[in-house]
C-alpha positions as CSV (number, residue, x, y, z in Angstrom):
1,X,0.0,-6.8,-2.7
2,X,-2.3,-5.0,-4.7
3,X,-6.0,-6.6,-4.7
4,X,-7.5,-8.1,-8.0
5,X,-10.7,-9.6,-9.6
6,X,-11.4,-11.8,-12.6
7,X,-14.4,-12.4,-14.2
8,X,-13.6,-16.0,-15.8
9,X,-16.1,-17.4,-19.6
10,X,-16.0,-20.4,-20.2
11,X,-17.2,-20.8,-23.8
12,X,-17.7,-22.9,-27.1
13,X,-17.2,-21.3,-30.5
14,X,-20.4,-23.2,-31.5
15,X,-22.5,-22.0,-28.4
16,X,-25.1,-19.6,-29.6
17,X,-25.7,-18.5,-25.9
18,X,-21.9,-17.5,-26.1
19,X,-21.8,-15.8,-29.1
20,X,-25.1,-13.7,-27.8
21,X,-22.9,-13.1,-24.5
22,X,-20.0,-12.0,-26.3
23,X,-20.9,-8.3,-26.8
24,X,-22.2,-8.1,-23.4
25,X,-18.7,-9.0,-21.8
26,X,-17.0,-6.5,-24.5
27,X,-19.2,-3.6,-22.8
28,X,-18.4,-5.2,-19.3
29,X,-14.5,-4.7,-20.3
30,X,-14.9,-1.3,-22.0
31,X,-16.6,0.4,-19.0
32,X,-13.9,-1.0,-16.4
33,X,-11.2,-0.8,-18.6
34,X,-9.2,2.1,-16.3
35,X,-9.5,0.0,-13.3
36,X,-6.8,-1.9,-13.3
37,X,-7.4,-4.6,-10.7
38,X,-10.7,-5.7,-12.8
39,X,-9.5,-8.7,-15.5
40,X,-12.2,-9.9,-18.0
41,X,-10.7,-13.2,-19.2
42,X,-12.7,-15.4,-21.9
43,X,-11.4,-19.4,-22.2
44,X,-12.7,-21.6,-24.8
45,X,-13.5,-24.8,-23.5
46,X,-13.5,-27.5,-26.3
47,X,-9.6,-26.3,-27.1
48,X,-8.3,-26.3,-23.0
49,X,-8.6,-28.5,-20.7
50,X,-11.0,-27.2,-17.6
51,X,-9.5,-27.4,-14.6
52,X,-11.0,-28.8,-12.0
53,X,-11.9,-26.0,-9.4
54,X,-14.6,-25.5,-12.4
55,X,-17.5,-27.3,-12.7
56,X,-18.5,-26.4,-16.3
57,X,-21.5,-28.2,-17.1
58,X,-22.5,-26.0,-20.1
59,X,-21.6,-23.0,-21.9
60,X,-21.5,-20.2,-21.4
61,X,-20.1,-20.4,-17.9
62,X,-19.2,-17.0,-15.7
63,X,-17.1,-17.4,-12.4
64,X,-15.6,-14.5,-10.6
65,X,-12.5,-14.6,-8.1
66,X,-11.2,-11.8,-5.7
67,X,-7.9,-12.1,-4.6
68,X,-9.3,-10.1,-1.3
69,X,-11.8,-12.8,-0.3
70,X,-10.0,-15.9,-2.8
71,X,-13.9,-17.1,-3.4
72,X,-14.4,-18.4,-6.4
73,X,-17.9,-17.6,-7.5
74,X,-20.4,-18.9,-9.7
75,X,-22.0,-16.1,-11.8
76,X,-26.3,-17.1,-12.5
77,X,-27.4,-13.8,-12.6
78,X,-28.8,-11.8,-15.7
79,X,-26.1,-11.4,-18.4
80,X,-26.9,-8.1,-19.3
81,X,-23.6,-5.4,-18.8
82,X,-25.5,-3.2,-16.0
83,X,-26.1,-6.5,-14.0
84,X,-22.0,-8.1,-14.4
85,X,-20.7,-4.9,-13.8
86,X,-23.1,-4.4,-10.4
87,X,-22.3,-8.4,-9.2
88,X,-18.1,-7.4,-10.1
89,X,-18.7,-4.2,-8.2
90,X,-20.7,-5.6,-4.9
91,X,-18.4,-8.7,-4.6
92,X,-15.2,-7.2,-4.9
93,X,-16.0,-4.3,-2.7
94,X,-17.2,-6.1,0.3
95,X,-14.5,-8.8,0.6
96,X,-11.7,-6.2,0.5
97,X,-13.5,-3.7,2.9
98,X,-14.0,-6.6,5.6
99,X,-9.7,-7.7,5.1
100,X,-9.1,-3.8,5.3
101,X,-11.3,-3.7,9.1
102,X,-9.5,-7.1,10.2
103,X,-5.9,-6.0,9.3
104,X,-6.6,-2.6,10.9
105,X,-8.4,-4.4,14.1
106,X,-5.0,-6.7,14.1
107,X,-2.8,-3.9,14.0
108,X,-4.3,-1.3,17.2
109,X,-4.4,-4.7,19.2
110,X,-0.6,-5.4,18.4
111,X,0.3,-1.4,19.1
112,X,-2.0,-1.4,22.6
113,X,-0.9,-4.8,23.7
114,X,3.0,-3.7,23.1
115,X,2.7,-0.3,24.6
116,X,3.5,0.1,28.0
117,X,0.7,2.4,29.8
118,X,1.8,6.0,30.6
119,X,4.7,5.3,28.2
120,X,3.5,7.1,25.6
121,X,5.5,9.9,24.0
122,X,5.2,12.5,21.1
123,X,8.4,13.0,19.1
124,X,9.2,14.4,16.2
């Protein structure tokens, strides 16, 4: 299963804080547009209803998922590109390097544990 992020706005079409922010995520999705696994989704939130993992008290509202980790984040950092793409970059990375070392640690334990000792042989 191939690993994924979203970076979620929440916005109003009134919100001037939004439309200031809207640029900003354009960059965001123009300079990770050839990774694939990164997904820059905008919602409007006075046509949808929120659901309720969200807790949208204003707009605009960022939150960023991993499928490696399943967090779901909220974003309060600096909405400038260099900073969302940096947050996108460190949280992703480090949530799907630590499932990469626990599925690997999982794996040598199953192959030693199921191996008799001096059984080992080298075919090819």
């Amino acid at each position: 299963m191939a690993l994924f992020v979203v970076l979620l706005e929440f916005y109003a079409p009134w919100c001037g804080h939004c439309r200031k922010l809207a640029p900003i995520l354009e960059e965001v999705a123009v300079s990770l547009q050839d990774d694939e696994d990164v997904v820059i989704a905008k919602m409007d939130g006075t046509a949808n209803d929120i659901p309720t993992d969200f807790a949208v008290e204003g707009y605009p509202a960022l939150y960023f998922y991993s499928s490696s980790g399943g967090d779901l984040l909220t974003y309060d950092g600096q909405r400038t590109a260099k900073e969302l793409i940096s947050f996108i970059k460190k949280n992703r990375g480090a949530k799907a390097a630590a499932v990469e070392v626990t599925q690997t640690d999982a794996v040598e334990e199953e192959v030693t544990s199921s191996t008799p000792s001096g059984s080992i042989q080298d075919e090819l």
